[in-house]
ChimeraX commands (.cxc) that place a marker at each C-alpha (Angstrom):
marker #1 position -4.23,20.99,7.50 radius 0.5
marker #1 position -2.52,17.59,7.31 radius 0.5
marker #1 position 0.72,17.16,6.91 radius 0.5
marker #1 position 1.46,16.17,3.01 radius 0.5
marker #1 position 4.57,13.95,2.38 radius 0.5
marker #1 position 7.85,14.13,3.46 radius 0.5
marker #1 position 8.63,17.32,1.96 radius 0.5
marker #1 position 7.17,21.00,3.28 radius 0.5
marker #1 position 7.86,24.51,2.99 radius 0.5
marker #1 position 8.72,26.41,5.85 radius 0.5
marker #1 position 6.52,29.77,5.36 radius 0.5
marker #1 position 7.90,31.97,8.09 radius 0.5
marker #1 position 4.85,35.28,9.64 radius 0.5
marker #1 position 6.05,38.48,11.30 radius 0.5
marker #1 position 4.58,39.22,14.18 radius 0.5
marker #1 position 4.07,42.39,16.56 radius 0.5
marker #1 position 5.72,40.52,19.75 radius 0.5
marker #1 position 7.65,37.13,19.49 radius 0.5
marker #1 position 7.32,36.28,23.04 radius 0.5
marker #1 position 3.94,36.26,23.02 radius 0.5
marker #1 position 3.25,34.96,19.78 radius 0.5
marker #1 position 5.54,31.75,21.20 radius 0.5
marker #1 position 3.47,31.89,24.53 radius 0.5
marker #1 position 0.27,31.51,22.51 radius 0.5
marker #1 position 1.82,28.62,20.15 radius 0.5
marker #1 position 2.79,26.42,23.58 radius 0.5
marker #1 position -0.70,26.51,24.95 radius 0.5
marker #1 position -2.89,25.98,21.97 radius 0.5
marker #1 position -0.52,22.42,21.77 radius 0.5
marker #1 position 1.90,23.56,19.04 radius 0.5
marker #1 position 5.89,23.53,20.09 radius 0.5
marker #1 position 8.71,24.98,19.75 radius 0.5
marker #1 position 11.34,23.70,17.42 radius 0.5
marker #1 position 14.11,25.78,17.28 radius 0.5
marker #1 position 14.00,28.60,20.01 radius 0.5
marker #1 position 14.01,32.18,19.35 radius 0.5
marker #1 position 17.41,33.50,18.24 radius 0.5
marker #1 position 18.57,36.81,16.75 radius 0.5
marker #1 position 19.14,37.38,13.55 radius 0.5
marker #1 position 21.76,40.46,13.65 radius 0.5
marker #1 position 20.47,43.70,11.80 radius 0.5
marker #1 position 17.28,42.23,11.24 radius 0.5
marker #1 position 14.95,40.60,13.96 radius 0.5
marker #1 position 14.22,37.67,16.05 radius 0.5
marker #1 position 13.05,34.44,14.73 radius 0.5
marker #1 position 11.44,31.00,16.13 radius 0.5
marker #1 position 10.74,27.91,14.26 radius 0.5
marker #1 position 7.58,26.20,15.97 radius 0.5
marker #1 position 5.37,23.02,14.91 radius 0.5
marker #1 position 1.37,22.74,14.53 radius 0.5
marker #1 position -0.33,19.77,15.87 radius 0.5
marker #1 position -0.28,18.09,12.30 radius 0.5
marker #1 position 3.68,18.40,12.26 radius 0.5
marker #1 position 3.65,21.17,10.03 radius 0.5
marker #1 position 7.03,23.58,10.75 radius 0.5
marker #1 position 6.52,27.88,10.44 radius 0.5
marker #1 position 8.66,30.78,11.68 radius 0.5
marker #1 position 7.33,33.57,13.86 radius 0.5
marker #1 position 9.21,36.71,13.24 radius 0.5
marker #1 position 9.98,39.90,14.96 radius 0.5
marker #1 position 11.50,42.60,13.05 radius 0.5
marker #1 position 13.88,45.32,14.48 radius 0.5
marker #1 position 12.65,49.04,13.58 radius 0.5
marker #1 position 14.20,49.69,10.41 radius 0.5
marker #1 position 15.79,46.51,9.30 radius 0.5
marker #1 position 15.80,46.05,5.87 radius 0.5
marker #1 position 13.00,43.11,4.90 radius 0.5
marker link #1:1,2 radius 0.2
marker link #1:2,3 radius 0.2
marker link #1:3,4 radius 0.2
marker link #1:4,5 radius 0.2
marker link #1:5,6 radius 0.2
marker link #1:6,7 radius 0.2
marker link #1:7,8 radius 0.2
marker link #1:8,9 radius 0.2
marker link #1:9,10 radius 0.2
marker link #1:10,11 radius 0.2
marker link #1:11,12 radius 0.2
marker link #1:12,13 radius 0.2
marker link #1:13,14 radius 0.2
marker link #1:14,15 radius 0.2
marker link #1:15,16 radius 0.2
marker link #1:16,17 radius 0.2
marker link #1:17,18 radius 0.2
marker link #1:18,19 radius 0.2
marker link #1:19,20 radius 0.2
marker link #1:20,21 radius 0.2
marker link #1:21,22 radius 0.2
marker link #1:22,23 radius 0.2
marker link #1:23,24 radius 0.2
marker link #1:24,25 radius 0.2
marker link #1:25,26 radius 0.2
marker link #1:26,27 radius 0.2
marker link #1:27,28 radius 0.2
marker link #1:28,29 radius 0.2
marker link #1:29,30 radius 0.2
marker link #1:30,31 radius 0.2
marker link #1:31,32 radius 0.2
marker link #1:32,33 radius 0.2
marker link #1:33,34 radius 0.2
marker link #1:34,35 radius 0.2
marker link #1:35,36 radius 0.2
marker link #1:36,37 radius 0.2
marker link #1:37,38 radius 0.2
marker link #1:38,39 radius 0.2
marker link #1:39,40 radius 0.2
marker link #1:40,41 radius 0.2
marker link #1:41,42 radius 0.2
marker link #1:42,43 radius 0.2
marker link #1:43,44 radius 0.2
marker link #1:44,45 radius 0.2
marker link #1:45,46 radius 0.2
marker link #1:46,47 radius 0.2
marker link #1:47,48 radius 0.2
marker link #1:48,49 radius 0.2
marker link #1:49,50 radius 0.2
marker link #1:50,51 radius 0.2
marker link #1:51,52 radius 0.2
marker link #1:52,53 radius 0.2
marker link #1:53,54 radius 0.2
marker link #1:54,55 radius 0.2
marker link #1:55,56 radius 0.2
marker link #1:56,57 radius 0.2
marker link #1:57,58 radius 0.2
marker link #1:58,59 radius 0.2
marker link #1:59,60 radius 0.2
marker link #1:60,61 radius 0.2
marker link #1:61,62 radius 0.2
marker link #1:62,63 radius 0.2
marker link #1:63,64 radius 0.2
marker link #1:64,65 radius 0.2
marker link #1:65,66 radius 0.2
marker link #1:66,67 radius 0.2
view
């Protein structure tokens, strides 16, 4: 949807595989942001942008982190 404002919220999804899900962001024309980086104890995270310039997090969780 379009962008609205200056202001957005960041929702954030989990995913099964982060590498992939990253993968399929880059070739449907979305980008990445802020690359994937750990987030000790928990997961993985990436911060990626639509083609309307709206930012969302892909998530991996570890087995057993604490959500």
């Amino acid at each position: 949807m379009p962008r609205m404002g200056p202001n957005s919220v960041w929702n954030t999804v989990s995913v099964e595989d982060i590498d992939d899900a990253v993968n399929k962001i880059e070739k449907t024309e979305g980008r990445v942001v802020v690359p994937k980086r750990e987030i000790p104890k928990q997961g993985w995270i990436a911060y990626c942008m639509d083609t309307e310039g709206n930012v969302f997090g892909v998530m991996k969780s570890m087995p057993g982190a604490m959500m």
